[in-house]
N, C-alpha and C positions, 0 to 999 in steps of 0.2 A: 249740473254740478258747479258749484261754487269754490272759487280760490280763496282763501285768504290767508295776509304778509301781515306779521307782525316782526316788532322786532325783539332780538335776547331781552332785553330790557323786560320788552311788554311780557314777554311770555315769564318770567322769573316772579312779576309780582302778581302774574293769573294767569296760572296755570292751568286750572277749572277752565277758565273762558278759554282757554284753546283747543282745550281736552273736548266743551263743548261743540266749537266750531267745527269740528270734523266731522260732526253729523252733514253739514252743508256741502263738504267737499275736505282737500286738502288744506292743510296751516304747513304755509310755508317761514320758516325761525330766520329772521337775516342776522348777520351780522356786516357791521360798516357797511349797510344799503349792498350786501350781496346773500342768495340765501342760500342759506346754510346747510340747513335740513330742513327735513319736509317730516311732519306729523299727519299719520292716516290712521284710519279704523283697522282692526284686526281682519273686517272682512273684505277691506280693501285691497291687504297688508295679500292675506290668502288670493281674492284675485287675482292679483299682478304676478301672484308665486310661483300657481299654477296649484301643484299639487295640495298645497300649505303646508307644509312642511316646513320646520325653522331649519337653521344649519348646524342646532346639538342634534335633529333628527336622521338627517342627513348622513352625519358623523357616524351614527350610532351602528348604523348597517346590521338592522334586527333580524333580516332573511341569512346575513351570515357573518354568524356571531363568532366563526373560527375560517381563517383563511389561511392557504400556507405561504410564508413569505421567509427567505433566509438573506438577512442585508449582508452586503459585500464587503468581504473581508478587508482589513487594511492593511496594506503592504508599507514595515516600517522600517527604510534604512537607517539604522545607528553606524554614528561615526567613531571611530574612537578617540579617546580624550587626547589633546596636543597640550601635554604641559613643556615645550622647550621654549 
């Protein structure tokens, strides 16, 4: 597996050529010679995930679709107005 840096620059005006390089391995995006993010394959993406699962999947919590939760009341002292 192959690295390869390019930088925001390179990757804005070929975007293709980085989309391709991922077959090789990861594209890492620097910006100011640090990088930034990292561009990988979907089945890469799922590897490192474990499950593959994204995090609308996650979120979505399909086994249960109704849960019971009652959030906690707010306790509000009011003062009464000081017009002297």
């Amino acid at each position: 597996m192959n690295t390869t840096t390019i930088t925001s620059e390179e990757f804005q005006k070929d975007p293709n050529g980085a989309r391709k390089a991922t077959a090789n391995g990861p594209v890492f995006i620097s910006e100011r010679g640090v990088h930034a993010f990292a561009l990988i394959t979907i089945e890469e993406y799922r590897r490192i995930g474990g499950k593959g699962e994204s995090i609308l999947d996650l979120l979505a919590m399909p086994e249960d679709e109704y849960f019971d939760w009652e959030p906690p009341r707010m306790e509000l002292h009011i003062l009464p107005a000081d017009f002297s």
